[in-house]
PDB file of the backbone (N, CA, C, O) and the ligand in Angstrom, with CONECT records:
HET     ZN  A 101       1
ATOM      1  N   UNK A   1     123.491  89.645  69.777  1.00  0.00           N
ATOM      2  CA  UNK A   1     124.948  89.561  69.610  1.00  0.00           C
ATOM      3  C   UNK A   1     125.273  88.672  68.405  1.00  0.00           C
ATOM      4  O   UNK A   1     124.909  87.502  68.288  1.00  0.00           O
ATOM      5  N   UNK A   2     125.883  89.254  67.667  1.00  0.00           N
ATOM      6  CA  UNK A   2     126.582  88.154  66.312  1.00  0.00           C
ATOM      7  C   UNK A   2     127.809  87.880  66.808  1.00  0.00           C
ATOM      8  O   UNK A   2     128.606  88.748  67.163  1.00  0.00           O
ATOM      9  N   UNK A   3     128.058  86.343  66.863  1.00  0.00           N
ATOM     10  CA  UNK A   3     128.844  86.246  67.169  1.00  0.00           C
ATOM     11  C   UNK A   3     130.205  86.015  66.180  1.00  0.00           C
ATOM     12  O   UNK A   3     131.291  85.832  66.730  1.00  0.00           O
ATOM     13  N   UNK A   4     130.127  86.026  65.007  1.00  0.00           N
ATOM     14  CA  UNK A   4     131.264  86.039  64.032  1.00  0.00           C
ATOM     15  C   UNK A   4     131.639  87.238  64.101  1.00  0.00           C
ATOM     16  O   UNK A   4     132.701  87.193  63.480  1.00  0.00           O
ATOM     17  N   UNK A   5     131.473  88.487  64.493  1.00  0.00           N
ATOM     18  CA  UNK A   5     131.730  89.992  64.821  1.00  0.00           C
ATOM     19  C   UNK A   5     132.822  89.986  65.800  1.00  0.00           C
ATOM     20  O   UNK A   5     133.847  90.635  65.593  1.00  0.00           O
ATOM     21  N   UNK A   6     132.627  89.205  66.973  1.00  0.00           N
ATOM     22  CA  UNK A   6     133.241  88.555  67.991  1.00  0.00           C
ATOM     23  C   UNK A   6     134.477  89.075  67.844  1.00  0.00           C
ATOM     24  O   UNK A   6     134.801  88.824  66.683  1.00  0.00           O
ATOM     25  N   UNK A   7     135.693  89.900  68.603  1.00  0.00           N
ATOM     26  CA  UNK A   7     137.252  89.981  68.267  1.00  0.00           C
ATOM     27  C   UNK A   7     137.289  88.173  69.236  1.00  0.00           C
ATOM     28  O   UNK A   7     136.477  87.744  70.055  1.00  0.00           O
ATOM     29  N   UNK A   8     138.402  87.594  68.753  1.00  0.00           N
ATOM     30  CA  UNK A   8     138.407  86.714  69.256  1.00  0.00           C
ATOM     31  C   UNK A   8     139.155  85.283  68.180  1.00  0.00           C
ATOM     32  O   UNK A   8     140.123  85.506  67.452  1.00  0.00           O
ATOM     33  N   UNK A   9     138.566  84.025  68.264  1.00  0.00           N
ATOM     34  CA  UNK A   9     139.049  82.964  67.385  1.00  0.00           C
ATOM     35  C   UNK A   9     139.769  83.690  65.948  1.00  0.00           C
ATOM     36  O   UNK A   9     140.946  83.660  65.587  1.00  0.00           O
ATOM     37  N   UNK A  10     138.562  84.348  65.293  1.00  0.00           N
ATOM     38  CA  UNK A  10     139.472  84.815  63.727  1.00  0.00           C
ATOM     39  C   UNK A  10     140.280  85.634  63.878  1.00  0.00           C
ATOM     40  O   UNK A  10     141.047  85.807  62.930  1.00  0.00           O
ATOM     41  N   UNK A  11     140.519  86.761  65.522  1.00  0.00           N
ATOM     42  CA  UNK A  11     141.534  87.786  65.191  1.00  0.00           C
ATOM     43  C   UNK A  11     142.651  86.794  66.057  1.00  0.00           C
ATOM     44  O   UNK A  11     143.730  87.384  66.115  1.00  0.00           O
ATOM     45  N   UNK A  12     142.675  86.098  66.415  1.00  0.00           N
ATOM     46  CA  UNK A  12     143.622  85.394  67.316  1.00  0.00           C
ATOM     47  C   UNK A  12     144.459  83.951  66.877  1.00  0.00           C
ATOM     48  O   UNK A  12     144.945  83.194  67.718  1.00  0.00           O
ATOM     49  N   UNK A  13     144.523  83.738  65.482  1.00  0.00           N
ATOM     50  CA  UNK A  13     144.689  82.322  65.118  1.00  0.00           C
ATOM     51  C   UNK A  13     145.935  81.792  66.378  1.00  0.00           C
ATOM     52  O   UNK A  13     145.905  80.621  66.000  1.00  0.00           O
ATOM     53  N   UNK A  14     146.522  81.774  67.042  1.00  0.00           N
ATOM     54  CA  UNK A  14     147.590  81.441  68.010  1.00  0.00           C
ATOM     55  C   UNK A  14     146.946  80.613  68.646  1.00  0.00           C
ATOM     56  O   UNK A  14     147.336  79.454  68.791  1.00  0.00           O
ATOM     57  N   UNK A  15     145.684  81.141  69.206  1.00  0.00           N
ATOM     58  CA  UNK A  15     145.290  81.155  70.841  1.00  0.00           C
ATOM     59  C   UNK A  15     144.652  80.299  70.131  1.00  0.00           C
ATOM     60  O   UNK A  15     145.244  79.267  70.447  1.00  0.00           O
ATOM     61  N   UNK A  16     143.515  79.865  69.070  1.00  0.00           N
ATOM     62  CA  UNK A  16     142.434  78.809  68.528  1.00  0.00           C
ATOM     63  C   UNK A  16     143.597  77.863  68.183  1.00  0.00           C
ATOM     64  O   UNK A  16     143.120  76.733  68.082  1.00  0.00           O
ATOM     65  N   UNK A  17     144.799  77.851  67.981  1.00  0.00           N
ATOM     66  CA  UNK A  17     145.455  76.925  67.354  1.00  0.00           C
ATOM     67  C   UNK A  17     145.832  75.891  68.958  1.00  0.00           C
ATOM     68  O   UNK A  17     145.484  74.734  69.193  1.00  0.00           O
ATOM     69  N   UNK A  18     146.472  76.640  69.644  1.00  0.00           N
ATOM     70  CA  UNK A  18     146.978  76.347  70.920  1.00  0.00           C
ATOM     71  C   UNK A  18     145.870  75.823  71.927  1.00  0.00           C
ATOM     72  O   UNK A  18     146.230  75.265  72.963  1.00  0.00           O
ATOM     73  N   UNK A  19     144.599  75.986  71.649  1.00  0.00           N
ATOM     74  CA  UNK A  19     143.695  76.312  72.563  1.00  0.00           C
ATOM     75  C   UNK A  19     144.198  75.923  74.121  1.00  0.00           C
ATOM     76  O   UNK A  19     144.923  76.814  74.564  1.00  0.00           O
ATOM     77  N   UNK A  20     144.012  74.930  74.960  1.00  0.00           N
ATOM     78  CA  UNK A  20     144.205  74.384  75.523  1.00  0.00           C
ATOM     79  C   UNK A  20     145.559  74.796  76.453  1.00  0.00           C
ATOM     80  O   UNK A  20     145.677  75.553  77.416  1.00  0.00           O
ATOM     81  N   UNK A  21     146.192  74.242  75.974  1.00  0.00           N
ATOM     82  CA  UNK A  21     147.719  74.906  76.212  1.00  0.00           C
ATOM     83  C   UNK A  21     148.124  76.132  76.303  1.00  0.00           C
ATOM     84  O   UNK A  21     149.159  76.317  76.943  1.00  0.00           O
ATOM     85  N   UNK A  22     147.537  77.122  75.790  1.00  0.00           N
ATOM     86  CA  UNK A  22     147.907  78.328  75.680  1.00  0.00           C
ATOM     87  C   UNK A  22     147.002  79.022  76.965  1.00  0.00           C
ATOM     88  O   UNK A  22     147.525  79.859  77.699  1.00  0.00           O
ATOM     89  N   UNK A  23     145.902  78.674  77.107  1.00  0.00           N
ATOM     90  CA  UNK A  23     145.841  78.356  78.309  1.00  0.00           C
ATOM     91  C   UNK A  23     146.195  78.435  79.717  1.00  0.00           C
ATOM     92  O   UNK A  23     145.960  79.324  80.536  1.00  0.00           O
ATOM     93  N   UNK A  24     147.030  76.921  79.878  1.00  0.00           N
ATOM     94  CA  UNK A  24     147.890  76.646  80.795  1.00  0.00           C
ATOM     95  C   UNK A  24     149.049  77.286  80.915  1.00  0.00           C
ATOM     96  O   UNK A  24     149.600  77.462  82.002  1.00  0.00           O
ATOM     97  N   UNK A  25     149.558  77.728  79.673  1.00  0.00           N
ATOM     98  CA  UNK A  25     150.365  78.255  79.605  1.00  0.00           C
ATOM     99  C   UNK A  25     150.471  80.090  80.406  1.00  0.00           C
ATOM    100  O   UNK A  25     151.467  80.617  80.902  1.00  0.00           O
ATOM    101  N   UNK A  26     149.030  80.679  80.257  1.00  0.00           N
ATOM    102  CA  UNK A  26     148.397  82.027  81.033  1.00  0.00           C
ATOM    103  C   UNK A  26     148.945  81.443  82.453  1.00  0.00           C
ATOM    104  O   UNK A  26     149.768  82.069  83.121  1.00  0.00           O
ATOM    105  N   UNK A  27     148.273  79.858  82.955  1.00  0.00           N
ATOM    106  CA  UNK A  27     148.020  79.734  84.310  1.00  0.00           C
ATOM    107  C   UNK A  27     149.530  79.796  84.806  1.00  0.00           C
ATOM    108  O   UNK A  27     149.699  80.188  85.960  1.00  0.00           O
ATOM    109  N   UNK A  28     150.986  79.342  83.819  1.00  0.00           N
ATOM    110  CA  UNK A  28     152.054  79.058  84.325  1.00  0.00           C
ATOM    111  C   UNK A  28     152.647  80.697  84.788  1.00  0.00           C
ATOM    112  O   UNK A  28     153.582  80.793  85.584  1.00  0.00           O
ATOM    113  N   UNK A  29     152.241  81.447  84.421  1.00  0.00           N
ATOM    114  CA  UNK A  29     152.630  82.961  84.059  1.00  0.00           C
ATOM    115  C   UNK A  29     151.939  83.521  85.275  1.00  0.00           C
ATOM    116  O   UNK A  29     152.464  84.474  85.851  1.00  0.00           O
ATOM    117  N   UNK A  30     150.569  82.907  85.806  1.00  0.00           N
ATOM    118  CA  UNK A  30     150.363  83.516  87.141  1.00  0.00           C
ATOM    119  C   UNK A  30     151.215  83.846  88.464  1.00  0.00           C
ATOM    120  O   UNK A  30     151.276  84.919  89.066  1.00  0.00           O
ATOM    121  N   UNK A  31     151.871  82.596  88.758  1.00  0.00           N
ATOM    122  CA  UNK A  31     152.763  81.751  89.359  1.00  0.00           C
ATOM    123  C   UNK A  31     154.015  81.733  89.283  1.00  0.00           C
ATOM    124  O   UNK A  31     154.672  81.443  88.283  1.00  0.00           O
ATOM    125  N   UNK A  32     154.548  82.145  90.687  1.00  0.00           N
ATOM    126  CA  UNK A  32     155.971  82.197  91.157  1.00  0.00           C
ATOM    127  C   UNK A  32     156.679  81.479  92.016  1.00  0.00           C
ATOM    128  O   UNK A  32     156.036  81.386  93.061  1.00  0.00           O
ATOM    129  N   UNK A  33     157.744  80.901  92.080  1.00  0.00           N
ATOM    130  CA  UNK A  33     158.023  80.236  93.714  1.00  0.00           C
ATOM    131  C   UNK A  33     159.310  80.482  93.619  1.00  0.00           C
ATOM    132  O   UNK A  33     160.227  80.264  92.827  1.00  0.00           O
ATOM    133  N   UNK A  34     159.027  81.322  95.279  1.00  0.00           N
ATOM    134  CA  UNK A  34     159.842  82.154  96.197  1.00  0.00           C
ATOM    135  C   UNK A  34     160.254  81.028  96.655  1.00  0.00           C
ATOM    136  O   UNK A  34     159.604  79.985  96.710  1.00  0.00           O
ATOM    137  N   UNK A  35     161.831  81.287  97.147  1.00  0.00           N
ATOM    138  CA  UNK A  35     162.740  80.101  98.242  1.00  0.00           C
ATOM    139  C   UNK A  35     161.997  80.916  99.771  1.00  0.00           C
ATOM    140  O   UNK A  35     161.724  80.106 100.657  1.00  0.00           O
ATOM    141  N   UNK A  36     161.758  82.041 100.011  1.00  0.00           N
ATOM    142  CA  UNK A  36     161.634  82.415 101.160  1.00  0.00           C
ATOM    143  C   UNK A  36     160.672  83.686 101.569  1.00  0.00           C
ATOM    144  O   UNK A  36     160.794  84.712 100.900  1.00  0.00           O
ATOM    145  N   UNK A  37     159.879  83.657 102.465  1.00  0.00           N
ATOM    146  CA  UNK A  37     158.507  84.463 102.732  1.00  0.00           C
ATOM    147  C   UNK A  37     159.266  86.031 102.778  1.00  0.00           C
ATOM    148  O   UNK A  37     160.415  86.374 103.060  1.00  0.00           O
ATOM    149  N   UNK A  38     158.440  86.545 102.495  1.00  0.00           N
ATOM    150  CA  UNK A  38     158.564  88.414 102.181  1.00  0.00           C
ATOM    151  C   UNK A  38     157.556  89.095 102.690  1.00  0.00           C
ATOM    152  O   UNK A  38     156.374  88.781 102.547  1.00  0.00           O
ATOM    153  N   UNK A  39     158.076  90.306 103.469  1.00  0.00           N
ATOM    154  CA  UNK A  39     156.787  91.091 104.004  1.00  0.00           C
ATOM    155  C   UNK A  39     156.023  91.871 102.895  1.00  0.00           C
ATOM    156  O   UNK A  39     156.722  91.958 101.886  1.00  0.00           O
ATOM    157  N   UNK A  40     154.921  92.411 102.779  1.00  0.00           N
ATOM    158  CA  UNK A  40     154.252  93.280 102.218  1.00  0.00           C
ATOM    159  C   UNK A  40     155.191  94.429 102.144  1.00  0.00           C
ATOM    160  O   UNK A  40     155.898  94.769 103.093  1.00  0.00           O
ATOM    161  N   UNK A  41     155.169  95.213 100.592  1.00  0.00           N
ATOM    162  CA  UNK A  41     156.420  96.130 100.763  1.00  0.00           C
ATOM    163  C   UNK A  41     155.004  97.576 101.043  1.00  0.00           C
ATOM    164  O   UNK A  41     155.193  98.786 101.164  1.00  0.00           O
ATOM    165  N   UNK A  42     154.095  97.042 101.058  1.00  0.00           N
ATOM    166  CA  UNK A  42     152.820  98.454 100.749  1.00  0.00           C
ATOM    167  C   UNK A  42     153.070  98.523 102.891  1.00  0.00           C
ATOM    168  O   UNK A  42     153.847  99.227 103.536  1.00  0.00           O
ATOM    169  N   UNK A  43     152.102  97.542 103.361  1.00  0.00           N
ATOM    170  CA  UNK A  43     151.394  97.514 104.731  1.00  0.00           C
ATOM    171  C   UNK A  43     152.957  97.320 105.581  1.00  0.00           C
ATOM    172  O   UNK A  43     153.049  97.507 106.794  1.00  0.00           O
ATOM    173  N   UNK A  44     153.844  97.016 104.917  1.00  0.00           N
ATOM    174  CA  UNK A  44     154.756  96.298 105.651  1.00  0.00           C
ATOM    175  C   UNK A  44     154.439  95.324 107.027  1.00  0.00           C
ATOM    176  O   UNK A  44     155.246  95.034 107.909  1.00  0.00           O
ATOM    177  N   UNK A  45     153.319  95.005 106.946  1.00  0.00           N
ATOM    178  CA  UNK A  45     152.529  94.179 108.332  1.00  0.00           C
ATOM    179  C   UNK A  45     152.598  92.744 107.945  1.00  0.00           C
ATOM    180  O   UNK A  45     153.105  92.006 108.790  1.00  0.00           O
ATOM    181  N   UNK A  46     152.156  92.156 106.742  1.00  0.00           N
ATOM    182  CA  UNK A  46     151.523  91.050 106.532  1.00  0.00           C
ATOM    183  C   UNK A  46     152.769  90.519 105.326  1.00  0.00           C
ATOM    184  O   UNK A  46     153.554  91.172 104.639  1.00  0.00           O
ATOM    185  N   UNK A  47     152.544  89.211 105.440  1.00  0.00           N
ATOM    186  CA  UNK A  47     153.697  88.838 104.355  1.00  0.00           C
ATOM    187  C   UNK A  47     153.053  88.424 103.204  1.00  0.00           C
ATOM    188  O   UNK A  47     151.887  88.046 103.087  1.00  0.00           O
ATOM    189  N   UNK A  48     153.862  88.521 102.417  1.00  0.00           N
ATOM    190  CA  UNK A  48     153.378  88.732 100.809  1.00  0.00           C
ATOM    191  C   UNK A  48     152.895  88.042 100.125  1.00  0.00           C
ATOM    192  O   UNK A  48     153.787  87.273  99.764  1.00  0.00           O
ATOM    193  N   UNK A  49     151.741  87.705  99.533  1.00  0.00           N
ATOM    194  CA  UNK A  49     150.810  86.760  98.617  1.00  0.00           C
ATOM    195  C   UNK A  49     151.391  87.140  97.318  1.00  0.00           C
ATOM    196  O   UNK A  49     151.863  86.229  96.637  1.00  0.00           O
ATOM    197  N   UNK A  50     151.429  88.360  96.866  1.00  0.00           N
ATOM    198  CA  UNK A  50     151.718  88.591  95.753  1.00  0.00           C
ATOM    199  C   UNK A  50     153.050  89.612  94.873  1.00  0.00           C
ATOM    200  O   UNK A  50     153.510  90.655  95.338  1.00  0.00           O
ATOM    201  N   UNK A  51     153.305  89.227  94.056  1.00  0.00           N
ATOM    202  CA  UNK A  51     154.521  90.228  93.332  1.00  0.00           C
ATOM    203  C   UNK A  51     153.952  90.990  91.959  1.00  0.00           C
ATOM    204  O   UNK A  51     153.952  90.477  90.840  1.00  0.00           O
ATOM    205  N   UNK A  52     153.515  92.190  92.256  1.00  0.00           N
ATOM    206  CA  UNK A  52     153.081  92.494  91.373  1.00  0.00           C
ATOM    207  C   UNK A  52     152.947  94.145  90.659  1.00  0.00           C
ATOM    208  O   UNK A  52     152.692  94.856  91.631  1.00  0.00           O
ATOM    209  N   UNK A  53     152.993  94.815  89.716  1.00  0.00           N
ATOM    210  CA  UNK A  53     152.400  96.171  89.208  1.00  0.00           C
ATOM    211  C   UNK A  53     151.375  96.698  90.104  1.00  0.00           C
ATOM    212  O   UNK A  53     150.319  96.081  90.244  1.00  0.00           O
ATOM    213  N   UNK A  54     151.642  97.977  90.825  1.00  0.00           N
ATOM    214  CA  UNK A  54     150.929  98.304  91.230  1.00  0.00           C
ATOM    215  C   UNK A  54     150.412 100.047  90.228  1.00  0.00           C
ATOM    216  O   UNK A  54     151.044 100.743  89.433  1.00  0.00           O
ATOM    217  N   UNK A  55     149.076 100.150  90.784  1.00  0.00           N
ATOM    218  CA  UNK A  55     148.471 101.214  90.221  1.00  0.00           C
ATOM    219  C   UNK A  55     148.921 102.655  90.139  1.00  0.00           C
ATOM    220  O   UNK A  55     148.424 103.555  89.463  1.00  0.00           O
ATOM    221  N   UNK A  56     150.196 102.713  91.146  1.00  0.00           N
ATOM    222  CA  UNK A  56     151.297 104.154  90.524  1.00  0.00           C
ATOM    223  C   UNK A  56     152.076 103.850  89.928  1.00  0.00           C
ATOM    224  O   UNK A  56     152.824 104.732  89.508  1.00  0.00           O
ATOM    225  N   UNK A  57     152.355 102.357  89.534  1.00  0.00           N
ATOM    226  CA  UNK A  57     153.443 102.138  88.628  1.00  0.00           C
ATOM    227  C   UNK A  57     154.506 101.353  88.790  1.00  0.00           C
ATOM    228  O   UNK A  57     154.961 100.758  87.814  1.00  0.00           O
ATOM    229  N   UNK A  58     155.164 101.201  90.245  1.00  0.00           N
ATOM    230  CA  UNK A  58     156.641  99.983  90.488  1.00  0.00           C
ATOM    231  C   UNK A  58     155.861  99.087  91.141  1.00  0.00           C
ATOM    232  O   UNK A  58     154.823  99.287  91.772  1.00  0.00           O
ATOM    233  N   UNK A  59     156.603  97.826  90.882  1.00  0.00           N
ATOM    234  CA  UNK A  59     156.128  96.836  91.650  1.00  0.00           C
ATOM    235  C   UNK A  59     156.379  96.765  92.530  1.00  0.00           C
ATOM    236  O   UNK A  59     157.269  97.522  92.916  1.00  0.00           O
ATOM    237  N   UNK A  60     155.926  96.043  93.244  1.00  0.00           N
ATOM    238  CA  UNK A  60     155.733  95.475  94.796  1.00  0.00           C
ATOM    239  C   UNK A  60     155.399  94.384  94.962  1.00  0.00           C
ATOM    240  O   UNK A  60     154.943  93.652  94.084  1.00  0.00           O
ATOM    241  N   UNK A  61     155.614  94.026  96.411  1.00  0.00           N
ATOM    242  CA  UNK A  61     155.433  92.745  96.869  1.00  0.00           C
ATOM    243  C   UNK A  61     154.115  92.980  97.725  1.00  0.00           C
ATOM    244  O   UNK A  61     154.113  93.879  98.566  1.00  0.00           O
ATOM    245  N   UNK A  62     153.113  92.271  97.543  1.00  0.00           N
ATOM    246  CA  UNK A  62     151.833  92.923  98.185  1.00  0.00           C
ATOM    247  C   UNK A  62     151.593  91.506  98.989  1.00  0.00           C
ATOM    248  O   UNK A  62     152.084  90.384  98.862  1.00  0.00           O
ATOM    249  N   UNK A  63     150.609  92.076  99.876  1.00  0.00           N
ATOM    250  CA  UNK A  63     149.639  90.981 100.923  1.00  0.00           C
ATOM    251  C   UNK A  63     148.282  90.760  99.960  1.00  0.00           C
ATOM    252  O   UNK A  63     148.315  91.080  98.772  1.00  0.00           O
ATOM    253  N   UNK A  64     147.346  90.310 100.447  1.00  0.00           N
ATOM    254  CA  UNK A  64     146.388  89.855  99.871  1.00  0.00           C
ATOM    255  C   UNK A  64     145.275  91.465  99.666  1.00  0.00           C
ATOM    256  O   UNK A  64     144.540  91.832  98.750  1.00  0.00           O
ATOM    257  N   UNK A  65     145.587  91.987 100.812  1.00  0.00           N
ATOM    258  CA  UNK A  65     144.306  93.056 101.263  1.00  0.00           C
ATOM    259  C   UNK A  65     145.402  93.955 100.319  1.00  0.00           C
ATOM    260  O   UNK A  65     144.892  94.066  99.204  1.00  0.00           O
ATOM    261  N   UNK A  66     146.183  94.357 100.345  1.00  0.00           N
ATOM    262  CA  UNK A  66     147.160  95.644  99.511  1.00  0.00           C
ATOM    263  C   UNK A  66     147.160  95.168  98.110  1.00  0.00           C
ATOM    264  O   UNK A  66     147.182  96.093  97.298  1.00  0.00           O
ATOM    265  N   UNK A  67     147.139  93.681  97.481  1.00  0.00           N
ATOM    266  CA  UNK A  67     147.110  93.640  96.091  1.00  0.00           C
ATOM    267  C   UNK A  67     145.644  93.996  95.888  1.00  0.00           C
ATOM    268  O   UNK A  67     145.603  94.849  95.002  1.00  0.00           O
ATOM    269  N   UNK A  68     144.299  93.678  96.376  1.00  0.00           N
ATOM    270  CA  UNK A  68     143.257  93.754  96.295  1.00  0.00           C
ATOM    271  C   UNK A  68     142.978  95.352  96.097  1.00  0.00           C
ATOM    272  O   UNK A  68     142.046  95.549  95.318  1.00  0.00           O
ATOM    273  N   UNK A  69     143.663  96.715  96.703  1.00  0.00           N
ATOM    274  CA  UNK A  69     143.725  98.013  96.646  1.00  0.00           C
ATOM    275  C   UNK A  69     144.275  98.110  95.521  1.00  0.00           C
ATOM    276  O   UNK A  69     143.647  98.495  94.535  1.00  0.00           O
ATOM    277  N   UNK A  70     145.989  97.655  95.474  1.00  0.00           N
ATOM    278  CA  UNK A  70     146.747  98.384  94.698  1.00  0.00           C
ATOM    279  C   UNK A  70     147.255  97.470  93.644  1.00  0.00           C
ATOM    280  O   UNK A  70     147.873  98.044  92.748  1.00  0.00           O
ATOM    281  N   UNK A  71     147.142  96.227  93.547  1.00  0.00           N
ATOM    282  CA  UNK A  71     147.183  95.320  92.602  1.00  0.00           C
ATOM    283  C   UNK A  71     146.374  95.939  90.798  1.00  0.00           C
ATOM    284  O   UNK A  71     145.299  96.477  90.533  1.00  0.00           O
ATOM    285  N   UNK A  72     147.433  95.545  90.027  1.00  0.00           N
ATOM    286  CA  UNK A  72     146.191  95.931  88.793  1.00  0.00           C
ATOM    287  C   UNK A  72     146.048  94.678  87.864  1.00  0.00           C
ATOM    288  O   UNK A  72     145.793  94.789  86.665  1.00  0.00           O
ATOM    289  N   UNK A  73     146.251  93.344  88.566  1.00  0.00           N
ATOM    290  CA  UNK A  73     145.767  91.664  87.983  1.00  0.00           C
ATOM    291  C   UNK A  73     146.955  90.846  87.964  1.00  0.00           C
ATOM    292  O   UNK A  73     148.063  91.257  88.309  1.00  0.00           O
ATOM    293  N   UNK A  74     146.738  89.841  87.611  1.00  0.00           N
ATOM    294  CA  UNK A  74     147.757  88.675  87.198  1.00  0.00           C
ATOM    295  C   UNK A  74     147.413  88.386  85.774  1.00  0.00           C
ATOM    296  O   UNK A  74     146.470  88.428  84.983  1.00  0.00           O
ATOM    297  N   UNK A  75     148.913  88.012  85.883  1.00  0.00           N
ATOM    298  CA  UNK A  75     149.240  88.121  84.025  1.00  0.00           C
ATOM    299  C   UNK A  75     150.575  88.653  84.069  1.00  0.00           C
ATOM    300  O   UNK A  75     151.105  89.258  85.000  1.00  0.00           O
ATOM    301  N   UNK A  76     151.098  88.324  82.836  1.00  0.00           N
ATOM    302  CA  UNK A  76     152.046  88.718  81.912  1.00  0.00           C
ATOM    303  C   UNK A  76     152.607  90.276  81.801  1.00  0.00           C
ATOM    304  O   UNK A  76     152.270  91.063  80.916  1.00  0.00           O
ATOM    305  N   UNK A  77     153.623  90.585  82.989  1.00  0.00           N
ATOM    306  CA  UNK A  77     153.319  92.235  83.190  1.00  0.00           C
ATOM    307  C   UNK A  77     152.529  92.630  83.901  1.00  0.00           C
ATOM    308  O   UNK A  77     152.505  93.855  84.029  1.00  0.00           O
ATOM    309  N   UNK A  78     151.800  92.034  84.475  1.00  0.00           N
ATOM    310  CA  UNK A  78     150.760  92.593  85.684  1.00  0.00           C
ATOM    311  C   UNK A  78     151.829  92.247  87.291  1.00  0.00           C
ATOM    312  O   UNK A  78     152.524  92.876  88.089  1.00  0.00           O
ATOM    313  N   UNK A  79     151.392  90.931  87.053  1.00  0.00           N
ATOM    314  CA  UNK A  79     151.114  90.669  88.674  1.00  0.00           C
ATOM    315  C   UNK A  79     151.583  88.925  88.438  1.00  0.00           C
ATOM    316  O   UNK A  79     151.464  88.379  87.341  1.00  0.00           O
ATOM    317  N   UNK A  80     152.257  88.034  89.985  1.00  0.00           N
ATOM    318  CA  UNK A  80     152.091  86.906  90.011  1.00  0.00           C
ATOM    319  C   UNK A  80     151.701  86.871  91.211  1.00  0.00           C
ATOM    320  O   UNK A  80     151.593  87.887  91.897  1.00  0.00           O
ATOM    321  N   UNK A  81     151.346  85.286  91.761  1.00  0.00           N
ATOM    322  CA  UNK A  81     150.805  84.596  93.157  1.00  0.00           C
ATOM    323  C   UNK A  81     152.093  84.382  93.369  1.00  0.00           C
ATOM    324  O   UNK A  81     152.736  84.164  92.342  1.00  0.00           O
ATOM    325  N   UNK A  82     152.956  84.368  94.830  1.00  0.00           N
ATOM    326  CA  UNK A  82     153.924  84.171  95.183  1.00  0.00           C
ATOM    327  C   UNK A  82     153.535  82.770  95.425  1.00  0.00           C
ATOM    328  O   UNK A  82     152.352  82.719  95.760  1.00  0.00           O
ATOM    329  N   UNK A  83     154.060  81.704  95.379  1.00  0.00           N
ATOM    330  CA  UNK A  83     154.625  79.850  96.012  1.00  0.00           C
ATOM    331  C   UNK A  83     155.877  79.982  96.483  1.00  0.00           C
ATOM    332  O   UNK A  83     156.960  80.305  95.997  1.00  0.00           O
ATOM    333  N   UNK A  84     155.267  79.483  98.114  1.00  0.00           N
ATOM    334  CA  UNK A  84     156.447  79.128  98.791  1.00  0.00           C
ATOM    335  C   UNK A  84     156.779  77.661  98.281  1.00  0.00           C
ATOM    336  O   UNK A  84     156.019  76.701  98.404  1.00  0.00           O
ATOM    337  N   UNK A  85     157.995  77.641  97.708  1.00  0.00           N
ATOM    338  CA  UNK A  85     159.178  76.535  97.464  1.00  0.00           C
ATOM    339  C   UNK A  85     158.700  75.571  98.396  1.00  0.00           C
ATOM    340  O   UNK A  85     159.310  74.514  98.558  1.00  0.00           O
TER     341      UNK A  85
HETATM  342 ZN    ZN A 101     149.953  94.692 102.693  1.00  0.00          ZN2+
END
């Protein structure tokens, strides 16, 4: 592997500039906080871990086992971890 080939530090000057922070900044973007618990809109059984894009396309409010199916990640446009307030 060469690593100056690498997409990465030279195609990204932001992210090498920010390092650190930019970062934390991914981790703040995971993360949501709800005033109040929500059922799973998939299982409707279990209450909701997550708010997120699912793999046909609208979001949802998923449980842990339904984001794990139908979840497609966390991130920016993906998906967040619900926090209860
Ligand atoms: Zn569920």
């Amino acid at each position: 592997m060469v690593w100056w080939e690498e997409e990465g530090e030279e195609m990204n000057p932001v992210k090498r500039i920010l390092g650190d922070r930019w970062s934390m900044n991914e981790e703040d973007l995971v993360e949501t906080t709800v005033s109040k618990k929500r059922k799973c809109n998939i299982c409707n059984v279990n209450d909701a871990e997550y708010d997120g894009k699912t793999v046909r396309g609208p979001w949802a409010y998923m449980c842990e086992g339904c984001f794990d199916e139908y979840g497609i990640g966390l991130g920016t446009g993906k998906g967040q971890k619900l926090k209860l307030r």
